[in-house]
gemmi code that builds the backbone of each chain (N, CA, C; Angstrom):
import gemmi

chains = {
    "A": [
        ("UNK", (46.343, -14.133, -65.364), (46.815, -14.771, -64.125), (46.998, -16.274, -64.344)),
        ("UNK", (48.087, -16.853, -63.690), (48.429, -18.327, -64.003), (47.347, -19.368, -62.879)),
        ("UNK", (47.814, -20.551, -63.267), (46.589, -21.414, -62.099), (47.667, -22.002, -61.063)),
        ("UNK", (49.111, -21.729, -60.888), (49.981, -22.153, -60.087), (49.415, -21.771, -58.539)),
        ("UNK", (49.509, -22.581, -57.743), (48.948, -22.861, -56.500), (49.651, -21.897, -55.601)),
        ("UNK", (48.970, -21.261, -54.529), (49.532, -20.363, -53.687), (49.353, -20.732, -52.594)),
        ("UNK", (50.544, -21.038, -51.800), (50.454, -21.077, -50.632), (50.996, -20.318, -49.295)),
        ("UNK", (49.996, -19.587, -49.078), (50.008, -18.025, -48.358), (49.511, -18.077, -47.075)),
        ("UNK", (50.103, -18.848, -45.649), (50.078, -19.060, -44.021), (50.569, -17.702, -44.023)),
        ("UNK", (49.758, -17.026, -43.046), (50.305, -15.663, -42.510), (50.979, -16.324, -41.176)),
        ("UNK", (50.191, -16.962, -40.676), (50.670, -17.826, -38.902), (51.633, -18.352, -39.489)),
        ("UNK", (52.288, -18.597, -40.122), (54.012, -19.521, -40.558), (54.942, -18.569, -41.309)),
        ("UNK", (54.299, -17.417, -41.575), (55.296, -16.380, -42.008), (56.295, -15.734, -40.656)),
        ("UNK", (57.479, -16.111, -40.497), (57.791, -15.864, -39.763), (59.056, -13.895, -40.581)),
        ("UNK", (58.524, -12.985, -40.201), (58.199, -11.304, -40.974), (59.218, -10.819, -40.383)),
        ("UNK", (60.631, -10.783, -40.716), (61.412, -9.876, -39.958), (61.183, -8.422, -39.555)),
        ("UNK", (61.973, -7.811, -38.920), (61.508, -6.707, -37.583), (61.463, -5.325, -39.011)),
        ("UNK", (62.124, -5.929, -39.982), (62.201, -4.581, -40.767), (60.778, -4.850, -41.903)),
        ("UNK", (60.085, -5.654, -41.627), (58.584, -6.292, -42.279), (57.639, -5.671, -41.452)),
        ("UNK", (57.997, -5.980, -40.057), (57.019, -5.585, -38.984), (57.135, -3.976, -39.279)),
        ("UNK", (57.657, -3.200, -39.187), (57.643, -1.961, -39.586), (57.251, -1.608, -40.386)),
        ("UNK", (57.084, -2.109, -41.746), (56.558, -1.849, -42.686), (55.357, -2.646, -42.651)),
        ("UNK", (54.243, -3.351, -42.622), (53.175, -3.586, -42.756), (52.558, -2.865, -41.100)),
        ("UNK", (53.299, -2.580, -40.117), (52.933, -1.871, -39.217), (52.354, -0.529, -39.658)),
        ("UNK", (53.159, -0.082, -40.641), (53.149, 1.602, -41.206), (51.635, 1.664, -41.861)),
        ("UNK", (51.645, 0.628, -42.669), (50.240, 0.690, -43.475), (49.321, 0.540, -42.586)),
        ("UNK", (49.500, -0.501, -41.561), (48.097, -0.473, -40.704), (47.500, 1.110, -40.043)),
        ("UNK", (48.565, 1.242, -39.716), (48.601, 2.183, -38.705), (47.773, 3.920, -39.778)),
        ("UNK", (48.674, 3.651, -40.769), (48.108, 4.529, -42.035), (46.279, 4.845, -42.296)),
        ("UNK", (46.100, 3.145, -42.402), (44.877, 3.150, -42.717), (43.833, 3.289, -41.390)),
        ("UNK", (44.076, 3.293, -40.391), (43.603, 3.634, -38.879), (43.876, 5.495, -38.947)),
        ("UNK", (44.641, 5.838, -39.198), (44.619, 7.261, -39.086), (43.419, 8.175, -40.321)),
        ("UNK", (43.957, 6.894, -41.740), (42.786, 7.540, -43.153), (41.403, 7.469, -42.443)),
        ("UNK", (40.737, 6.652, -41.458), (39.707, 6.150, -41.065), (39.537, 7.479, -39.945)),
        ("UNK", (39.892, 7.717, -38.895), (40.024, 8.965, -38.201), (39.846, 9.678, -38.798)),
        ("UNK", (40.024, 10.297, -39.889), (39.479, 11.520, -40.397), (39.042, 12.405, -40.106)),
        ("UNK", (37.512, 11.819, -41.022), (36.315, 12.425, -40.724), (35.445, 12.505, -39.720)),
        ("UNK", (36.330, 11.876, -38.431), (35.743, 12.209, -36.577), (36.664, 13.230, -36.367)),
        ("UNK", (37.757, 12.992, -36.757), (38.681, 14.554, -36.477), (38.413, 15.605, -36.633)),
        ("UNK", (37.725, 15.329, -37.951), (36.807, 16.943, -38.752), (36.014, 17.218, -38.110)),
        ("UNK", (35.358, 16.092, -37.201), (34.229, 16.171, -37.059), (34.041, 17.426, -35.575)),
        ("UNK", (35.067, 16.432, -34.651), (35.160, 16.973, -33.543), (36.116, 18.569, -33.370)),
        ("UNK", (36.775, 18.813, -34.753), (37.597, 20.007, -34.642), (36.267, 21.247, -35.158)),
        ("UNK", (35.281, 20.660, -35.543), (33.895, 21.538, -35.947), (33.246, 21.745, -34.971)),
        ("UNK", (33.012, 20.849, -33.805), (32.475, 20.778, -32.014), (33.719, 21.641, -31.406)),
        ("UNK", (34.509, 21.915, -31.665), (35.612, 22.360, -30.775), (35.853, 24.084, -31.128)),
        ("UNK", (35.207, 24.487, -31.728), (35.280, 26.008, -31.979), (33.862, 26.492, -32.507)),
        ("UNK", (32.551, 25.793, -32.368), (31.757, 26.125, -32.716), (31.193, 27.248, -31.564)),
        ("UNK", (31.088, 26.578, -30.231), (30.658, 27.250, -29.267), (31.331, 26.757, -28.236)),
        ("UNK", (31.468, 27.457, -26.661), (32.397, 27.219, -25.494), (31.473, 25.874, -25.003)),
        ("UNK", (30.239, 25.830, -25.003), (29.749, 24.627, -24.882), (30.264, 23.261, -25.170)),
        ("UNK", (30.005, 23.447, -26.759), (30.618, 22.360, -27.871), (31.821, 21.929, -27.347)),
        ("UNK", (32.935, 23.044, -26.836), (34.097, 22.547, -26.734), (34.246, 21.619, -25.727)),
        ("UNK", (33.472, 22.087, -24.272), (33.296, 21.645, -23.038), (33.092, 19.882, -23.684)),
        ("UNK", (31.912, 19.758, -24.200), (31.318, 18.555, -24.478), (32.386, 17.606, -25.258)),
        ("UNK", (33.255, 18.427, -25.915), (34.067, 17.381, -26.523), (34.990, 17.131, -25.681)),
        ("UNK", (35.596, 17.784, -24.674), (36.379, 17.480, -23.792), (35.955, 15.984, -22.910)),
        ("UNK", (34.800, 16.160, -22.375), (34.033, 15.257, -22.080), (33.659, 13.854, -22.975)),
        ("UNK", (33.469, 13.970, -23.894), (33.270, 13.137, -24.584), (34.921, 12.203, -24.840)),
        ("UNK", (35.871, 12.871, -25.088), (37.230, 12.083, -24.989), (37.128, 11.483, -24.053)),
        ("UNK", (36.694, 11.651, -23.019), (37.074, 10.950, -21.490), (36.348, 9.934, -21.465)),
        ("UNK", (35.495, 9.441, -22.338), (35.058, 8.183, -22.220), (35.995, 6.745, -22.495)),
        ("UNK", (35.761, 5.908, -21.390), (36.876, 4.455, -21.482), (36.470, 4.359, -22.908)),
        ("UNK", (35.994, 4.034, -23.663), (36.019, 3.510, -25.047), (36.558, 4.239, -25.772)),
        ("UNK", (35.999, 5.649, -25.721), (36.611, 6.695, -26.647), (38.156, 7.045, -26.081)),
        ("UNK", (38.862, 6.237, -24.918), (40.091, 6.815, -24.729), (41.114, 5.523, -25.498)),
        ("UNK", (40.247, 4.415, -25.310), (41.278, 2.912, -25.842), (41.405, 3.405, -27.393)),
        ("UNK", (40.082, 4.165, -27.913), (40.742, 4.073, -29.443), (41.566, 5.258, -29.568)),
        ("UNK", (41.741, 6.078, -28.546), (42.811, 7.353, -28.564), (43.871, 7.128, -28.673)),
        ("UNK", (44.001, 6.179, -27.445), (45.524, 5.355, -27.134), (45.906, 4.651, -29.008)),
        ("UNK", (44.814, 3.892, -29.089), (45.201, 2.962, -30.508), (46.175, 4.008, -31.735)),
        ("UNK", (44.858, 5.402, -32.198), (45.401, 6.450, -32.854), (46.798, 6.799, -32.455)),
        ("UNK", (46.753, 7.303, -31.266), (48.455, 7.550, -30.455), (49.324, 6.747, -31.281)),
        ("UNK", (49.167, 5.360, -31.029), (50.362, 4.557, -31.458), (50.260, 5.093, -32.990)),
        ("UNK", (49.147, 4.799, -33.688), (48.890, 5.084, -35.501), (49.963, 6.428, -35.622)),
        ("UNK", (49.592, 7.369, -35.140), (49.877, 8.868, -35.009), (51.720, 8.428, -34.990)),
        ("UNK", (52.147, 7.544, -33.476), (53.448, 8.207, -33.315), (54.267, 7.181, -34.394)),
        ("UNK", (53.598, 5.827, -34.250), (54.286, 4.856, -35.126), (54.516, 5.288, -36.797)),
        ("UNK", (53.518, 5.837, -37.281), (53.068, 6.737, -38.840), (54.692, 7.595, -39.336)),
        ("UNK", (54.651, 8.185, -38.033), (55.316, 9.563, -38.100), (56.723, 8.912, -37.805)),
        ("UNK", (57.221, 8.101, -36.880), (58.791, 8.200, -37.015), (59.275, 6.910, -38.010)),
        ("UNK", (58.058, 5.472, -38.179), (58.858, 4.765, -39.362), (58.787, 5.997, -40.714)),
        ("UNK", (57.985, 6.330, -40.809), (58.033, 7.668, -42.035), (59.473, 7.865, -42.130)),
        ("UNK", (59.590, 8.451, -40.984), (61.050, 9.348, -40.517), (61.844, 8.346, -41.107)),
        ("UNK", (61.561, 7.132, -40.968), (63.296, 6.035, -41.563), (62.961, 5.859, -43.023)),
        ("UNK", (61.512, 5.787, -43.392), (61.589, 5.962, -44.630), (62.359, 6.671, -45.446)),
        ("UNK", (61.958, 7.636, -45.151), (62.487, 8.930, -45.808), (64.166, 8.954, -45.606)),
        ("UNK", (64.718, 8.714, -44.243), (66.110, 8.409, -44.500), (66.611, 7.069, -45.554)),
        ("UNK", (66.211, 6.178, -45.662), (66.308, 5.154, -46.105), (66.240, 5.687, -47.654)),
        ("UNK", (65.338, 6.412, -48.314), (64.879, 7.096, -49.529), (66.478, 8.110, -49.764)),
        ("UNK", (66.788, 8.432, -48.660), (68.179, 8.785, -48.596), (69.258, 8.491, -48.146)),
        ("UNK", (69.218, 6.846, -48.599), (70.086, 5.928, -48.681), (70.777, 6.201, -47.078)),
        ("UNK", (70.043, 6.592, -46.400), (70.575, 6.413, -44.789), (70.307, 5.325, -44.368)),
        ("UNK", (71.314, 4.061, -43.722), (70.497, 2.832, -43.160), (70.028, 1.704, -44.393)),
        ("UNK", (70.289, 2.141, -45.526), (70.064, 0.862, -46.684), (70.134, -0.216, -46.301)),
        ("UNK", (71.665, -0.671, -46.169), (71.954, -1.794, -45.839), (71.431, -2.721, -44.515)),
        ("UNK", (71.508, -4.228, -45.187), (71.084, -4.970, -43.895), (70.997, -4.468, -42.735)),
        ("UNK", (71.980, -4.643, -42.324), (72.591, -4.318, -40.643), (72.037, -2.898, -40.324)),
        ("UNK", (72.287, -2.014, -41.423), (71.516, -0.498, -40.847), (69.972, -0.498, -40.592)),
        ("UNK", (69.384, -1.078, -41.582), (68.070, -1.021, -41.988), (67.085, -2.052, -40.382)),
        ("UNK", (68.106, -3.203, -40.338), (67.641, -3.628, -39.069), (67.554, -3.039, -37.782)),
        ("UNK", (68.814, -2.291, -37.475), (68.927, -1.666, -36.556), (68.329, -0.203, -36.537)),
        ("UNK", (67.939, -0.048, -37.568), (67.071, 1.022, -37.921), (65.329, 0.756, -37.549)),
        ("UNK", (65.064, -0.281, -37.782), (63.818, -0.171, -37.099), (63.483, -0.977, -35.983)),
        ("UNK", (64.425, -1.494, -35.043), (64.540, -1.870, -33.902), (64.430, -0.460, -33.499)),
        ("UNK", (65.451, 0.587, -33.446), (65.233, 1.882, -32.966), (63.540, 2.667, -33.200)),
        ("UNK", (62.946, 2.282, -34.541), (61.414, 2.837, -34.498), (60.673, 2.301, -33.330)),
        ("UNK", (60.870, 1.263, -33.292), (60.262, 0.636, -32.090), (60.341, 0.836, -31.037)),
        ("UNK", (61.368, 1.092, -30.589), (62.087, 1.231, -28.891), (61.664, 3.109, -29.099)),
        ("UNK", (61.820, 3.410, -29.984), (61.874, 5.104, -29.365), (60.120, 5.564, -29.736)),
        ("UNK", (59.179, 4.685, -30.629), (57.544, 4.988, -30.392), (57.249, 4.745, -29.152)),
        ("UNK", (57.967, 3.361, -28.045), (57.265, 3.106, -27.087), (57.587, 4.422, -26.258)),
        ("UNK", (58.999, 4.749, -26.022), (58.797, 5.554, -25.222), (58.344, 6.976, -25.516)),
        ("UNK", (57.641, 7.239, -26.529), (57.327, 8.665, -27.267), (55.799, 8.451, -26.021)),
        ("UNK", (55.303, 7.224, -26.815), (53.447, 6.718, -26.234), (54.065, 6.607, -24.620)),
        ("UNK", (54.828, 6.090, -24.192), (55.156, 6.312, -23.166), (55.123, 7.542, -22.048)),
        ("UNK", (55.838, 8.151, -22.893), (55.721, 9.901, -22.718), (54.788, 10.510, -22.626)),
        ("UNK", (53.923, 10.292, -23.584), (52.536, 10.863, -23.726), (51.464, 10.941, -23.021)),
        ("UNK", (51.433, 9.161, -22.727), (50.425, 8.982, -22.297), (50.522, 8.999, -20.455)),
        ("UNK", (51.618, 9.126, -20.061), (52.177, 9.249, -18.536), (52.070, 10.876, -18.635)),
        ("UNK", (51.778, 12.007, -19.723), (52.132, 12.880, -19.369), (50.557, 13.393, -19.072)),
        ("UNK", (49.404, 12.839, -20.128), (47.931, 13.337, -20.145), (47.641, 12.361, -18.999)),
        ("UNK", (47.949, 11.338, -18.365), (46.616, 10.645, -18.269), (47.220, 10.598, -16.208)),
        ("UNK", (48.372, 10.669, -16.394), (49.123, 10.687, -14.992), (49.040, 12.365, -14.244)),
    ],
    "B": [
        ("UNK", (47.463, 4.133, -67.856), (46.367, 4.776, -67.796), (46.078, 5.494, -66.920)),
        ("UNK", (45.579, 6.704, -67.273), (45.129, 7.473, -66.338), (44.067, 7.757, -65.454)),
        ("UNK", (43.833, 5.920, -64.988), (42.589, 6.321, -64.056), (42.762, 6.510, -63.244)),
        ("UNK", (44.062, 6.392, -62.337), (44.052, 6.990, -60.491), (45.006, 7.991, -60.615)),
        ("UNK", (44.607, 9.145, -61.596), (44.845, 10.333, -61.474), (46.365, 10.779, -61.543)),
        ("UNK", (47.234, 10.146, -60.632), (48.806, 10.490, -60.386), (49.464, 9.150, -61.202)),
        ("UNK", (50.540, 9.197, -62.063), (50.914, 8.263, -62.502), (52.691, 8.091, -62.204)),
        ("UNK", (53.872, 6.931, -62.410), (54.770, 7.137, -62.387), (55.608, 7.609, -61.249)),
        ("UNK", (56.641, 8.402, -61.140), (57.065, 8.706, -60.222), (56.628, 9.874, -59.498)),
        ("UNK", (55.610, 10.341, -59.834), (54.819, 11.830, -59.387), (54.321, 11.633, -58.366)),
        ("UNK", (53.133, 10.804, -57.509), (52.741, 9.992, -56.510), (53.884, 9.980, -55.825)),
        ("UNK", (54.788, 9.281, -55.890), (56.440, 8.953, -54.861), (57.197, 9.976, -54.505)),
        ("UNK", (56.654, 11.273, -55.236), (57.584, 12.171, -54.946), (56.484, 13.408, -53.899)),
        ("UNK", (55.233, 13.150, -54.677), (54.184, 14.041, -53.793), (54.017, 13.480, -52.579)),
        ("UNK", (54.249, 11.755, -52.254), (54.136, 11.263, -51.132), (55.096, 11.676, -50.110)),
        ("UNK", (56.365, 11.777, -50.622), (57.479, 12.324, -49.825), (57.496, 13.933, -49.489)),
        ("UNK", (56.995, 14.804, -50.557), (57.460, 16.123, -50.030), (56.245, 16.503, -48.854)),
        ("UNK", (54.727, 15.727, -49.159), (53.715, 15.822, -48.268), (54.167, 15.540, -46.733)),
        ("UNK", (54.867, 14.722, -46.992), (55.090, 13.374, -45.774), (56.283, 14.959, -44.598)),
        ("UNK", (56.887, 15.066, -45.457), (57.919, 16.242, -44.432), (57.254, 17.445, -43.741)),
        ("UNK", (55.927, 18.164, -45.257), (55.416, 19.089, -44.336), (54.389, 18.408, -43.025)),
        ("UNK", (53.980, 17.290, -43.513), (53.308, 16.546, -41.970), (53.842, 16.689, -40.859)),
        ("UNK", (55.561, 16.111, -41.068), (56.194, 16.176, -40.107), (56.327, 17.366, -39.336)),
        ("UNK", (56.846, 18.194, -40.327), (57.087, 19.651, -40.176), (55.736, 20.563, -39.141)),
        ("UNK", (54.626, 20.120, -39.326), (53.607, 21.121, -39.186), (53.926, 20.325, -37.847)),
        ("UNK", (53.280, 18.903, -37.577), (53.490, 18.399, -36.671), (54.079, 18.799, -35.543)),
        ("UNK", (55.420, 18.734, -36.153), (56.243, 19.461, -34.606), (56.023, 20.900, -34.404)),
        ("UNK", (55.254, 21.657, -35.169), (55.190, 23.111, -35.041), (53.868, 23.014, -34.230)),
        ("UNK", (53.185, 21.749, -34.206), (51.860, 22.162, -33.382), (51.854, 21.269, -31.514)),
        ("UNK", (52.641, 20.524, -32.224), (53.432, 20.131, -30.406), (53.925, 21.509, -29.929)),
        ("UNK", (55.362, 22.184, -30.483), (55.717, 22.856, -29.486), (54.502, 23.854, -29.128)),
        ("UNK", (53.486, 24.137, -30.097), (52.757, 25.162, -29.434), (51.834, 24.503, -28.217)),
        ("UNK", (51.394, 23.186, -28.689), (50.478, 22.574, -27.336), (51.656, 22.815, -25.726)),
        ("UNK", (52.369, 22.503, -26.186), (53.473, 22.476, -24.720), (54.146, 23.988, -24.109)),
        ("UNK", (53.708, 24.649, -25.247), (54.131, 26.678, -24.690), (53.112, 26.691, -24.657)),
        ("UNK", (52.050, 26.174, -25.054), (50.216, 27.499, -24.604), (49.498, 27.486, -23.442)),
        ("UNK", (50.415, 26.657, -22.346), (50.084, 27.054, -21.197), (48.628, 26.178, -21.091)),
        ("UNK", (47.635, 27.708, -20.398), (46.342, 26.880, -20.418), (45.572, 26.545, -21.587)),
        ("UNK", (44.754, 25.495, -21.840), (43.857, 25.021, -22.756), (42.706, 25.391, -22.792)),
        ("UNK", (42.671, 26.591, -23.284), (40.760, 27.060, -22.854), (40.090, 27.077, -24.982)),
        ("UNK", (38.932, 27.191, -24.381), (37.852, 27.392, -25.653), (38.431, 28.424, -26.118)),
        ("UNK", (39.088, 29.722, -25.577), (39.316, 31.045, -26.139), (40.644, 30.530, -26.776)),
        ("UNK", (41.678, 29.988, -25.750), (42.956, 29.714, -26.631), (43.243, 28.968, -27.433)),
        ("UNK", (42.285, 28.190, -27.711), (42.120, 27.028, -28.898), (41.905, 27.940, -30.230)),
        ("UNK", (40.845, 28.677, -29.967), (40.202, 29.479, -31.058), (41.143, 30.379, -31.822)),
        ("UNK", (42.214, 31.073, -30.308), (42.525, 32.238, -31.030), (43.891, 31.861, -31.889)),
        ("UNK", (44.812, 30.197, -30.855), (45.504, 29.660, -31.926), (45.323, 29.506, -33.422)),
        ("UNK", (44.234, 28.784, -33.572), (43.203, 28.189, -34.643), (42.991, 29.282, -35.902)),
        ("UNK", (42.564, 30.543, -35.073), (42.237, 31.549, -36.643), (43.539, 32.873, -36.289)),
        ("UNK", (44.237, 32.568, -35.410), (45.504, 33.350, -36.123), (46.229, 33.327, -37.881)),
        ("UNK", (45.824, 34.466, -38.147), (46.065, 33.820, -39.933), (47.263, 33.154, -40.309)),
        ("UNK", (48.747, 33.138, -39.475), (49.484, 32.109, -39.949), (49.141, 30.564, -39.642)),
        ("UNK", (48.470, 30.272, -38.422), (47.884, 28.960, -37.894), (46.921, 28.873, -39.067)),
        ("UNK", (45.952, 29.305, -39.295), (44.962, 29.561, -40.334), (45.749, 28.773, -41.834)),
        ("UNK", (46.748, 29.278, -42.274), (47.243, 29.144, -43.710), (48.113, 27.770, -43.262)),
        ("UNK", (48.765, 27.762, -42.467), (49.758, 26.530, -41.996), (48.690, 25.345, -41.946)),
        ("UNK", (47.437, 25.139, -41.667), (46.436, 24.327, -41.483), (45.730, 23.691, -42.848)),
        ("UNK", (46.172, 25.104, -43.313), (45.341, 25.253, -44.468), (46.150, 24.298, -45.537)),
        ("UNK", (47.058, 24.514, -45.462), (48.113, 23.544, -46.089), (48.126, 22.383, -45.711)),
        ("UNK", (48.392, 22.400, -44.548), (48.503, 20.903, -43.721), (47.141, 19.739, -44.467)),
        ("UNK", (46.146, 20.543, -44.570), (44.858, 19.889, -45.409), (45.067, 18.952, -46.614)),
        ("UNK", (45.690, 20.027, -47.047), (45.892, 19.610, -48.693), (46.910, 18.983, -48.853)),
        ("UNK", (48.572, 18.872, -47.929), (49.158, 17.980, -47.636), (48.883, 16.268, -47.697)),
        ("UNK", (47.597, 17.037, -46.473), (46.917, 15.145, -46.058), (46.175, 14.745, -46.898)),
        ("UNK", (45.393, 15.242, -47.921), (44.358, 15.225, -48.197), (45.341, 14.118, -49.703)),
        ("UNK", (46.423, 14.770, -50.353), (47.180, 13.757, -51.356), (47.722, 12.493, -50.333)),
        ("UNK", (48.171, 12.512, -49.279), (49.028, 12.187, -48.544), (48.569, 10.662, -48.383)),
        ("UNK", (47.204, 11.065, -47.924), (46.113, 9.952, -47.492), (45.512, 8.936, -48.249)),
        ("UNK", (45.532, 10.195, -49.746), (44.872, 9.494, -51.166), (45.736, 8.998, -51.725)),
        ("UNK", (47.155, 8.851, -51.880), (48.431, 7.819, -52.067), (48.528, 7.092, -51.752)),
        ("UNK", (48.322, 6.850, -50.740), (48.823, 6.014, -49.752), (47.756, 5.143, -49.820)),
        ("UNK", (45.906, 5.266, -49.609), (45.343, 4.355, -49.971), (45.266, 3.797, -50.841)),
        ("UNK", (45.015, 4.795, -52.016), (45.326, 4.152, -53.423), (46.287, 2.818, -53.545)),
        ("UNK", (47.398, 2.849, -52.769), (48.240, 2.134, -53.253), (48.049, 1.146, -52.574)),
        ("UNK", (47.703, 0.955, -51.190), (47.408, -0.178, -50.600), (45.700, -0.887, -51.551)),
        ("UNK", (45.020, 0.395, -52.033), (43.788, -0.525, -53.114), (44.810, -1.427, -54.399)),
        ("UNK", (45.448, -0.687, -54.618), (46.205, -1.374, -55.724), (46.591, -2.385, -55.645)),
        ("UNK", (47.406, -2.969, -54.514), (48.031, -3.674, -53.930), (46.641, -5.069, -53.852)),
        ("UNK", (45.745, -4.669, -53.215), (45.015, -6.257, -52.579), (43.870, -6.383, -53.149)),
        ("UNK", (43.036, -5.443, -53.795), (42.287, -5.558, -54.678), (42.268, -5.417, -56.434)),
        ("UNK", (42.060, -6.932, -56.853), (42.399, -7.187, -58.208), (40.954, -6.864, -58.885)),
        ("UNK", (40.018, -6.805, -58.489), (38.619, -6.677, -59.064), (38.361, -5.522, -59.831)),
        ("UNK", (38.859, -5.471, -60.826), (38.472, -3.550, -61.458), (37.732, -2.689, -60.947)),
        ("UNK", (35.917, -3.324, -60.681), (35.256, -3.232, -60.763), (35.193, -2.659, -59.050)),
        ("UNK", (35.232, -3.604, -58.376), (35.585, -3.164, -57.226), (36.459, -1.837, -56.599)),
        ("UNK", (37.623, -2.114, -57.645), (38.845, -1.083, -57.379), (38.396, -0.039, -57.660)),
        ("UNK", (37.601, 0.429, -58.524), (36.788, 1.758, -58.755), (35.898, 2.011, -57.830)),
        ("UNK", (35.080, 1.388, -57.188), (34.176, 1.439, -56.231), (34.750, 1.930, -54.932)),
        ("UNK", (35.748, 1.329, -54.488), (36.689, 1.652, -53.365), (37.535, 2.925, -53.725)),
        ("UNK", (38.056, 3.069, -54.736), (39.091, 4.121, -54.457), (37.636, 5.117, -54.755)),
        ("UNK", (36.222, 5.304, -55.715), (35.755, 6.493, -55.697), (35.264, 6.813, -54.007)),
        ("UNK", (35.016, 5.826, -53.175), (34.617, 6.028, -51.813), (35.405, 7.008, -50.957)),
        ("UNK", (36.720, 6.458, -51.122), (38.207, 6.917, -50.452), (37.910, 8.585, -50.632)),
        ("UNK", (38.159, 8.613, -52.354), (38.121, 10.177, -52.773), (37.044, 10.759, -51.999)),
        ("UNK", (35.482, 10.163, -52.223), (34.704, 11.105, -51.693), (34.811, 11.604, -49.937)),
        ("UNK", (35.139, 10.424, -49.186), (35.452, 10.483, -47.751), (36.657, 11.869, -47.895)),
        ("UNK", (37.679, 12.015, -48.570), (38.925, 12.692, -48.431), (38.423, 13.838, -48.945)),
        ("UNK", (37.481, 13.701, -50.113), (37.480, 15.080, -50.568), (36.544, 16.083, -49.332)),
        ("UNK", (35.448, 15.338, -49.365), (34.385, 15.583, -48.232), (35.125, 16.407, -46.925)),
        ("UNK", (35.943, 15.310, -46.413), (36.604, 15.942, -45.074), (37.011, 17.016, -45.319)),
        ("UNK", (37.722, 17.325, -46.443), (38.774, 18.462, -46.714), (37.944, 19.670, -46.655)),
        ("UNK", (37.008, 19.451, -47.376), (35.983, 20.683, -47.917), (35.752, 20.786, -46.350)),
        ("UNK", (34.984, 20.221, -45.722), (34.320, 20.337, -44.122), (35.381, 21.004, -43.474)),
        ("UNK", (37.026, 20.772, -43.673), (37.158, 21.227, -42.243), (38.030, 22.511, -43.388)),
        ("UNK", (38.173, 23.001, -44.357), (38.069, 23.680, -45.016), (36.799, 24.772, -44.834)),
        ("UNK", (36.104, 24.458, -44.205), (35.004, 25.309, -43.969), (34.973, 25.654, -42.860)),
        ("UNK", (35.465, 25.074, -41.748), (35.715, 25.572, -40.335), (36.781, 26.459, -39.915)),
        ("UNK", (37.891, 26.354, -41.100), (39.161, 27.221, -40.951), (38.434, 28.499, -41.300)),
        ("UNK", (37.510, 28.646, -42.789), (37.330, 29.928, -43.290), (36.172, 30.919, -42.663)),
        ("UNK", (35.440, 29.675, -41.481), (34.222, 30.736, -41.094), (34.750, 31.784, -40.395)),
        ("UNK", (35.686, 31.316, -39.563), (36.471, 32.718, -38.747), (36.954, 34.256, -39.790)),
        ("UNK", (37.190, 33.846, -41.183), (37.113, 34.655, -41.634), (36.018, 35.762, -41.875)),
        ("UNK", (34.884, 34.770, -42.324), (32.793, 35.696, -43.099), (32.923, 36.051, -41.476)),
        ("UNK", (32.787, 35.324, -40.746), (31.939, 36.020, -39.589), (33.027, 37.395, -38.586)),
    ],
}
model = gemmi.Model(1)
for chain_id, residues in chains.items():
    chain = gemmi.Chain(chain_id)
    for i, (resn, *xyz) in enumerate(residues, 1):
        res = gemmi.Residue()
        res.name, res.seqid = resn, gemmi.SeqId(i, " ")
        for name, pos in zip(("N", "CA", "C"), xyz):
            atom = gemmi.Atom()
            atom.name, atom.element = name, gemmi.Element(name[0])
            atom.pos, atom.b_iso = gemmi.Position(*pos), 0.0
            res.add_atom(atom)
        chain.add_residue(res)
    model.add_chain(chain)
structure = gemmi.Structure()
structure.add_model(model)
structure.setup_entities()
């Protein structure tokens, strides 16, 4: 490694929308790798006994345990459709500038209203 | 070298074909949440160990289970330069991934023994 000086402001990086998507993806990635093993956990409470299941039902409904639901939601829907442009993009769908921008302006506008959807459909 | 197991373009390509059946299972387990009507302990269950739900899950596992371990891997790769470290972290990752897998690998198959 060289001794050339790095100068690395995240607050002055100003990250275009097709950046935001992509370091969005990883966050969101590593929030879902972290879920896991509560997923496992609670899909082991959820067919063990009619009890168990009851209790986990209950247990979602807690305000804390619903903000990090909501959080997952976004991980979950955001994960799954920049994926989706990935993978077009991997097939040279949207390469270019202009596509690639307008390509994940659309991830954006169509997760909100997915979480939108969702969450007006469980919680309303 | 072959210390994180997948080398080259093998990883990029297991990341992608994983990444579709995600998708894939995904929407196969929405439309069933939105046709199964009511949500009971019984209809969870009997979704759950129907043997195609059963094998589709079963996959879906092992899907996530590379899916997850790519994908961290590469973000370890990425921000941690410490060897020493980097081994420490990615053996954690594995054991968390392998761990889960086996666990809920074990919840798919009890419906079978019992």
């Amino acid at each position: 490694m060289n001794n050339r000086p790095v100068y690395l402001n995240l607050l002055k990086i100003r990250l275009p929308v097709t950046g935001v998507v992509s370091i969005a993806h990883r966050i969101s990635g590593v929030l879902l790798f972290l879920s896991i093993p509560f997923a496992v956990y609670l899909l082991d409470l959820s067919v063990a006994s009619e009890q168990s299941f009851a209790n986990v039902n209950e247990l979602l409904q807690q305000p804390t345990l619903v903000v990090l639901q909501v959080l997952l939601l976004w991980s979950l829907v955001h994960h799954l459709i920049a994926g989706i442009r990935f993978l077009l993009i991997d097939a040279e769908v949207g390469i270019e500038l202009a596509g690639a921008r307008s390509g994940a302006w659309i991830v954006f506008i169509s997760e909100a209203l997915v979480i939108l959807l969702i969450v007006g459909g469980l919680y309303l | 070298m072959s210390l994180y197991v997948l080398e080259g373009l093998r990883p990029w390509v297991i990341q992608r074909v994983s990444a579709v059946y995600i998708v894939l299972f995904s929407f196969y387990t929405i439309y069933s949440l939105l046709t199964a009507g009511q949500f009971s302990y019984e209809s969870w269950k009997d979704w759950l160990y129907h043997p195609f739900n059963t094998t589709v899950t079963g996959v879906f596992i092992i899907a996530l289970l590379f899916h997850a371990w790519i994908g961290m891997r590469d973000i370890v790769l990425d921000y941690v330069k410490n060897i020493m470290l980097r081994i420490f972290i990615l053996a954690m990752l594995m054991g968390v991934l392998i761990g889960s897998a086996l666990w809920a690998f074990r919840i798919l198959l009890l419906s079978v023994v019992s």
